[in-house]
N, C-alpha and C positions, 0 to 999 in steps of 0.2 A: 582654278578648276581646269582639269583638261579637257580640251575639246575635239572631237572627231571629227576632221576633215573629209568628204564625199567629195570624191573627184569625180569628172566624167565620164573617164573609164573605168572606175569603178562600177560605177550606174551601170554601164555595159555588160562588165560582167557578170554584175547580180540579176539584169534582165534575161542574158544569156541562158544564167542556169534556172532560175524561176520559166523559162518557157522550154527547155527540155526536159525538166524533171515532168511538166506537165505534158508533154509528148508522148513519154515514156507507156508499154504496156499497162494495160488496168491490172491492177493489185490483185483486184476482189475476188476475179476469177481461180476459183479451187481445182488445184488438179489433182485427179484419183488416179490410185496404179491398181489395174486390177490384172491380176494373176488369171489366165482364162485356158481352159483344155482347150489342147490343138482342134479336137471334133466343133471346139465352139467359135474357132477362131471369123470366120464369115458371118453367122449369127452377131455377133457380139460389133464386129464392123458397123453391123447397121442398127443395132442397140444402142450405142455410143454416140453413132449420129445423130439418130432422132433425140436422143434425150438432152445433147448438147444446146439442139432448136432452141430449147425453153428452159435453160438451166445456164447459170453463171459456173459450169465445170467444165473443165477438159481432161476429156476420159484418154488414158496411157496405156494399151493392152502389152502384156506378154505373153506369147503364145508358149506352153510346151504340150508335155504329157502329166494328167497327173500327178502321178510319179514323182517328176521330174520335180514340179510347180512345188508341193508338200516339202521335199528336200530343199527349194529354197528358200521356202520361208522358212523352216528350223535352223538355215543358215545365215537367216538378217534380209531377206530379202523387203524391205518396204512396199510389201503390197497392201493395199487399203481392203480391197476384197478379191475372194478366193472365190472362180466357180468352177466347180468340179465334175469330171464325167462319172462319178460315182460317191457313196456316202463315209464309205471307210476311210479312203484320208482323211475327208472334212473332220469325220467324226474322230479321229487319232489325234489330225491336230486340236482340236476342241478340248479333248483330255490332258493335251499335252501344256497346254495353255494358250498357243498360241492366235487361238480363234475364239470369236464369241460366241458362247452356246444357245447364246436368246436370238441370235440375228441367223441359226440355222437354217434354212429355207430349201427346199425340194421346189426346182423352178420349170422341172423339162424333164419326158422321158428320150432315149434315141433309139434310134432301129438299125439294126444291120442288115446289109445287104452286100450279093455277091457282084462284084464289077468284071467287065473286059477294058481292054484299050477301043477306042472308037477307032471303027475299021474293021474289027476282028472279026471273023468267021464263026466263033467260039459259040457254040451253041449249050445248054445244059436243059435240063426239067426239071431236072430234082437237085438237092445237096449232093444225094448217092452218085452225081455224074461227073463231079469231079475227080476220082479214082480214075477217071479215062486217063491212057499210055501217053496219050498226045498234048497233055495238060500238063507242066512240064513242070511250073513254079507258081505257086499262091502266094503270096503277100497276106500278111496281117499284120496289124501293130504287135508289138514285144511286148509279150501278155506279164512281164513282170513288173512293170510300172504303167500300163495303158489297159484300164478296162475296158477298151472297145477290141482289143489285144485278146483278153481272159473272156471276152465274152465271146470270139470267135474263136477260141481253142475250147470252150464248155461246149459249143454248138457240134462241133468236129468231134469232140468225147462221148456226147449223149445219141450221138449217130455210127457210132463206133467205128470212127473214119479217121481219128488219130495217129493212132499209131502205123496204120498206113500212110497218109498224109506228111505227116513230121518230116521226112526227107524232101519235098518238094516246099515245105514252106520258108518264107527268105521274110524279112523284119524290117518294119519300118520301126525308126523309135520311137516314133506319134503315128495316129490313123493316118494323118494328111500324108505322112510320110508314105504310109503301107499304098495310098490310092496313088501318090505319084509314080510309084514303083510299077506299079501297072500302066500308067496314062504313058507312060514311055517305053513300054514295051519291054520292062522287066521281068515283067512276070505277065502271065495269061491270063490269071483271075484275080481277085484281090477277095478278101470278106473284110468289108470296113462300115465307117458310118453313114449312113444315108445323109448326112449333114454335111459331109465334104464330097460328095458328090459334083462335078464341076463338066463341062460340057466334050473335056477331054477325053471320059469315059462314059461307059454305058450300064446300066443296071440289068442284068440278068434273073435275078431273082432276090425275092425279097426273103429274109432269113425268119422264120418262127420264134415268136417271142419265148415260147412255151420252151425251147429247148437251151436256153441262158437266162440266168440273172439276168432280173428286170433293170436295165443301163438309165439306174437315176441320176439327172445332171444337181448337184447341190452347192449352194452356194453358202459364205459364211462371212463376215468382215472378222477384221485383225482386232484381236483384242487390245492393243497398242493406239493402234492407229488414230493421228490429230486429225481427221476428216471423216468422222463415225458419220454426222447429218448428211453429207452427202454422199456416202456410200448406202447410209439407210434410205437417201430418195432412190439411188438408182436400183439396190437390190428391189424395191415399192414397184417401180417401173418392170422391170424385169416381170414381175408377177401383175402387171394390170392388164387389160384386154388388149391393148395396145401392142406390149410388148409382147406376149403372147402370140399375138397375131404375127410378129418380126418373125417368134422362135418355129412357129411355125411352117412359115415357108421354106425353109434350112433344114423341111423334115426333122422339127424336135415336136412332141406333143404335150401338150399341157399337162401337168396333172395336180391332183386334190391331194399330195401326201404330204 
């Protein structure tokens, strides 16, 4: 019978790997990729970390534009979950297949408001006071993939300030984009989401709900997707008082829909 000789450097190197495999990161911990609108992108920073506190996952965000976010996942993107600054992606991709229609959730409404650069002189009272000569360039996100985009070109229509307006406005391809455009002195006003709000600009006035589609943020997980339990904890969290409370201070507002 043959016998298996154990040398002492053998012993070595089997201790060797027995105590780095045991080294090595924890397995257990789940990572989620969640596809997140730009207007959510801050919000969602401090979503991901609290829920990280008390949860074995680690949350992956990619920020775009709706838009944007929808076109990759019909293009393979591996996102676990989808939140969105509006219901009409969600709801396309859900038709489409790509999303779970039991896991559709209405988690946040947003508001728009109109910004200056901090420092600026720029004074307004009303919406009708941006037609002023000396107002040069407005920023808004590119209302054809960003509905915080369409919901500041609905606002500019129902006040019939369009089609005068239209030449002075300049595009960000996300809201965050449209407020940077401003925080740097791109432009003079910006109309974006009160949720990217950041200390570089200043709010001038707050936009009338009444005058746009009501900007619901919704959320859905991948119909694919190997990590449904813990994208079902965190969309749970998202909607608990808690999270709420987060979406909140990022000027989002709860809602029952």
């Amino acid at each position: 019978m043959r016998t298996h000789r154990i040398t002492r450097g053998s012993l070595a190197v089997l201790a060797a790997i027995l105590f780095f495999s045991g080294c090595g990161p924890a397995r257990s911990q789940a990572e989620l990729n969640v596809g997140v609108a730009s207007s959510l992108t801050e919000a969602f920073l401090a979503l991901a970390q609290r829920f990280e506190d008390g949860n074995a996952v680690h949350i992956v965000l990619s920020s775009a534009s709706t838009g944007q976010l929808a076109q990759q996942i019909r293009n393979g993107a591996p996102y676990d979950l989808f939140a969105a600054a509006d219901s009409f992606h969600i709801d396309r991709l859900i038709q489409e297949g790509y999303l779970d229609a039991r896991s559709r959730t209405t988690f946040a409404e947003g508001e728009l408001v109109v910004i200056r650069p901090v420092g600026s002189t720029l004074r307004l009272e009303s919406l009708s006071d941006l037609i002023q000569e000396d107002l040069d360039r407005i920023a808004i996100a590119n209302p054809e993939h960003a509905p915080y985009g369409m919901a500041a070109k609905e606002t500019l229509i129902s006040i019939n300030l369009w089609s005068k307006l239209e030449p002075k406005i300049i595009y960000g391809e996300t809201v965050k984009q449209a407020a940077v455009i401003v925080a740097t002195g791109n432009a003079a006003a910006g109309i974006v989401a009160r949720s990217v709000v950041d200390p570089s600009v200043e709010v001038l006035l707050e936009v009338p709900g009444d005058l746009h589609a009501p900007i619901l943020h919704v959320a859905a997980i991948s119909s694919n997707t190997p990590n449904k339990q813990a994208a079902l904890r965190f969309l749970n969290f998202m909607q608990s008082s808690e999270g709420q409370q987060i979406l909140e201070a990022f000027g989002l507002s709860g809602t029952d829909t």
